[in-house]
C-alpha positions in Angstrom: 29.0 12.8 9.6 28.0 14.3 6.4 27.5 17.7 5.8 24.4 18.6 4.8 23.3 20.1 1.7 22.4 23.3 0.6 18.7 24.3 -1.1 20.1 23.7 -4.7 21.2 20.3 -4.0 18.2 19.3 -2.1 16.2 20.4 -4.9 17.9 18.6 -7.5 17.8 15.2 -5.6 14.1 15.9 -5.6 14.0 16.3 -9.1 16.2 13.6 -10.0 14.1 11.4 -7.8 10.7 12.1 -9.2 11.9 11.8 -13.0 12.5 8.1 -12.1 9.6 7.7 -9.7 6.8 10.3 -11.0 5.5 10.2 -7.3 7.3 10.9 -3.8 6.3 10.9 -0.2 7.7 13.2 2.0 8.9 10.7 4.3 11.0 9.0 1.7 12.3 12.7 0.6 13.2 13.3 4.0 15.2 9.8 4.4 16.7 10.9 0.9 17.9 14.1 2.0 18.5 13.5 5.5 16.2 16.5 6.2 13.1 17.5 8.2 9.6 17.3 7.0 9.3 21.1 7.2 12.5 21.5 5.2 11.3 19.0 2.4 7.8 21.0 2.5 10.2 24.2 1.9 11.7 22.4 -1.0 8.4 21.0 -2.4 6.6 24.3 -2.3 9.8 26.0 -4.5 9.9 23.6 -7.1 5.8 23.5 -7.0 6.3 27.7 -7.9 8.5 27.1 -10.5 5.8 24.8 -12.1 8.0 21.5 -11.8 5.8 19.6 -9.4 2.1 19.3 -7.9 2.4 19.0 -4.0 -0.2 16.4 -3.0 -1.4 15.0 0.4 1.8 13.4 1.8 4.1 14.3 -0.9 4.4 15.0 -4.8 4.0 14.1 -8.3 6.1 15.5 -11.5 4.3 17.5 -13.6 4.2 15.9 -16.9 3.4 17.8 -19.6 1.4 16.0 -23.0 1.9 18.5 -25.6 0.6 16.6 -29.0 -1.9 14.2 -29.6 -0.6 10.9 -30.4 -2.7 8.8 -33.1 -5.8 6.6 -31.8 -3.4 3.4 -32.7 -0.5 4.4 -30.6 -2.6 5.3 -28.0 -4.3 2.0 -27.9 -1.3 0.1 -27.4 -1.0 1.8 -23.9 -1.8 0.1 -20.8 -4.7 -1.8 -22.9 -5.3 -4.6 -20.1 -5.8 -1.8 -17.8 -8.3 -0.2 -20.1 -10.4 -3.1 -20.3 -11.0 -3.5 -17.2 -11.5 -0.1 -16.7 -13.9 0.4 -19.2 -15.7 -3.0 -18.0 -16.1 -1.4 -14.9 -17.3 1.9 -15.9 -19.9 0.3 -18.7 -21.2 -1.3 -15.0 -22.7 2.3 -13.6 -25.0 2.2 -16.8 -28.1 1.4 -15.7 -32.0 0.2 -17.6 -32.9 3.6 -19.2 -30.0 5.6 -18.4 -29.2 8.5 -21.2 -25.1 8.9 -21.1 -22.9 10.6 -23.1 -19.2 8.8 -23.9 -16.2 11.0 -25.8 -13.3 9.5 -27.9 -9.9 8.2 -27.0 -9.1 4.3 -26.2 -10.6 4.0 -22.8 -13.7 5.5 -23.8 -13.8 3.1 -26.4 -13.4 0.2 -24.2 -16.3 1.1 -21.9 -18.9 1.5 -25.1 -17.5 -1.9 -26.2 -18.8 -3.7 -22.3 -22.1 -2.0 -21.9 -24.5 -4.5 -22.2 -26.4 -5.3 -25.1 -29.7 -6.1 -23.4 -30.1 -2.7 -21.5 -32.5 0.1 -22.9 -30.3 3.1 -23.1 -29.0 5.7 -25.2 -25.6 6.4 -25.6 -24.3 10.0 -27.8 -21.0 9.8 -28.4 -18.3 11.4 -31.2 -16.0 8.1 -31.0 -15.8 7.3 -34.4 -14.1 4.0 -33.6 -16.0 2.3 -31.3 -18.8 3.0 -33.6 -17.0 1.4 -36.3 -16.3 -1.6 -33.9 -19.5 -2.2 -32.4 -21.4 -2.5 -34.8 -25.2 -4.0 -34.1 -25.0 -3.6 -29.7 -28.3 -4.0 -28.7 -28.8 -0.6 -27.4 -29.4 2.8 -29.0 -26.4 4.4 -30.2 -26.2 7.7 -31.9 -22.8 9.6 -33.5 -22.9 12.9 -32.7 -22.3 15.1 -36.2 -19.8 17.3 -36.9 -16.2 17.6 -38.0 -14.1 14.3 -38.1 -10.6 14.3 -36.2 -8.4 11.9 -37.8 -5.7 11.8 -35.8 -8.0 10.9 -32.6 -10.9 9.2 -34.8 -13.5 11.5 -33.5 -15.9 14.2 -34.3 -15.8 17.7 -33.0 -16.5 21.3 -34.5 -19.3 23.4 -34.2 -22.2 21.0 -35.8 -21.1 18.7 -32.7 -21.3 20.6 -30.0 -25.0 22.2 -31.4 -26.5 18.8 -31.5 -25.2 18.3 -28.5 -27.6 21.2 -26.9 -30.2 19.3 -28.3 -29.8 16.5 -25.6 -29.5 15.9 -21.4 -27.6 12.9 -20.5 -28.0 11.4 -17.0 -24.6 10.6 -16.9 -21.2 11.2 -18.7 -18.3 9.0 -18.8 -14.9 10.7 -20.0 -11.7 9.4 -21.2 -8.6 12.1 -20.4 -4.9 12.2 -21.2 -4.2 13.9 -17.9 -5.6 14.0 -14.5 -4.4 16.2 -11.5 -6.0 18.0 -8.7 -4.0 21.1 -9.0 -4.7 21.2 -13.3 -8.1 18.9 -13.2 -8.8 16.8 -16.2 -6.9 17.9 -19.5 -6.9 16.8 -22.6 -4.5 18.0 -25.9 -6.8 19.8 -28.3 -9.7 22.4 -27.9 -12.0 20.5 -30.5 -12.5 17.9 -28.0 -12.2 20.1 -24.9 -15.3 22.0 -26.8 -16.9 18.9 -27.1 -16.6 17.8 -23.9 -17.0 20.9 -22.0 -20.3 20.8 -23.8 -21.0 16.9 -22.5 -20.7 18.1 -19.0 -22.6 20.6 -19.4 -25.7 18.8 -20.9 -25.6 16.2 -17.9 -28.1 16.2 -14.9 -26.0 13.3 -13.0 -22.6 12.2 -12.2 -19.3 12.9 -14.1 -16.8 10.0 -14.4 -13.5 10.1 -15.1 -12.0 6.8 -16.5 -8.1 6.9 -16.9 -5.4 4.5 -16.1 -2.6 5.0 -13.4 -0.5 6.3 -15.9 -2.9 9.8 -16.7 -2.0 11.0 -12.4 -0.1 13.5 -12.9 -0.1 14.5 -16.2 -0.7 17.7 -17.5 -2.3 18.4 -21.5 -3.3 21.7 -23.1 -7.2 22.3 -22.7 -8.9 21.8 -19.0 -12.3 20.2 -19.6 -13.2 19.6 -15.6 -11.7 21.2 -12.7 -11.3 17.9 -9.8 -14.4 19.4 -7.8 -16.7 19.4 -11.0 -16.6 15.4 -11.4 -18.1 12.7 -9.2 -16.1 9.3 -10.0 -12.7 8.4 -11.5 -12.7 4.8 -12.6 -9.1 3.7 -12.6 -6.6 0.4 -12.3 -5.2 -0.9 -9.1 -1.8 0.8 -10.3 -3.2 4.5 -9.6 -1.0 5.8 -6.8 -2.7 4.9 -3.2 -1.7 8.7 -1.8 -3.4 9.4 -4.7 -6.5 8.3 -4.3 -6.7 10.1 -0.7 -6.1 13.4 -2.5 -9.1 12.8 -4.7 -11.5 11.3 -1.9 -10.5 14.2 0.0 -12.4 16.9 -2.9 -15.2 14.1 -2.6 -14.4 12.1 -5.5 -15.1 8.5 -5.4 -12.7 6.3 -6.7 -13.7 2.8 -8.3 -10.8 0.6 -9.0 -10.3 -2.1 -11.3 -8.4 -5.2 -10.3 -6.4 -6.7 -13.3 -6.3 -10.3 -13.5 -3.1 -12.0 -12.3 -0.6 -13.0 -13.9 -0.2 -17.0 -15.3 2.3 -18.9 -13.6 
């Protein structure tokens, strides 16, 4: 029989497991450790103090920290099959004569590029690229003014977010670089947590969140939405199931984008 092991080595099985894994049940931690539920709770709460995990229903996810902002083209490259069909199915909650507003990053970009070009509505956005890339959509479209971001092909600043008080949207649909319940939604720099901040704001209807699996868990600089300020996260059938019972259980609903399969 083996002996068991102390508090230091517990915790740094549970480490060592999550940097592979991102995500861990408690039941699987327990089989791991050969330890009670309540002992593995003990553990999780510790390393959740010491700001290395989130504790979530039915286990944990590693904190990931996103420190800089990487450039629009690297970003893109991420996931992108994911963010089509993730921005296919968020352009489908735009309705006939809806007003929304839509900020920058890849995602984002990927839902203004599936709206449909036959509806009446007006979109405000400060995503420089998918403005570049749509070019004549059918719908209104209107770039917000303001300071352009290069690194992130956006536009932020103070001219933004004062024509942004200038407008109420219906509905808002939100890219992030991180999403937890614990942090909310974060994103790396203030100029577009301004600018968002201010998006929210301005809208009379529901908030969604569109991020792929890989944003759960992940931690960036600014906070632009707590989890119990937004309505809907639109994500891929990746995002982790225990997950998705965290976020239904702070009333978010959860929409989920099947990716096609794979050719044989």
């Amino acid at each position: 029989m083996s002996k068991p092991l102390i508090p230091a080595q517990r915790r740094e099985r549970i480490q060592e497991y999550l940097a592979i894994h991102q995500i861990a049940r408690t039941v699987d931690l327990c089989n791991l450790l050969d330890a009670s539920e309540a002992t593995v709770r003990r553990d999780l709460e510790w390393l959740e103090q010491k700001g290395i995990l989130e504790r979530t229903h039915g286990g944990a996810i590693l904190n990931q920290r996103v420190i800089f902002e990487q450039e629009y083209q690297q970003r893109a490259q991420h996931h992108p099959e994911e963010k089509k069909r993730i921005g296919e199915l968020a352009a489908s909650l735009i309705e006939e004569g809806d007003i929304v507003f839509i900020n920058s990053g890849t995602t984002a970009t990927q839902v203004l590029q599936h709206i449909r070009s036959d509806l009446r509505v007006s979109v405000f956005t400060n995503n420089v690229s998918a403005v570049i890339e749509l070019g004549e959509p059918g719908f209104h479209y209107y770039l917000i003014g303001g300071e352009f971001q290069p690194r992130s092909n956006s536009i932020a600043g103070r001219f933004a977010i004062e024509n942004l008080k200038q407008v109420y949207a219906n509905k808002a649909i939100i890219g992030v670089d991180g999403i937890s319940v614990k942090h909310g939604c974060t994103v790396p720099t203030n100029p577009e947590a301004e600018v968002v901040r201010q998006m929210i704001e301005r809208t009379k209807g529901p908030v969604i969140i569109v991020a792929d699996h890989s944003k759960w868990g992940v931690v960036s600089n600014f906070q632009i939405a707590s989890i119990d300020e937004i309505d809907t996260l639109v994500t891929d059938d990746r995002f982790d199931r225990s997950a998705l019972d965290d976020l239904a259980s702070h009333s978010v609903k959860c929409l989920i984008a099947e990716l096609q399969p794979l050719p044989v």
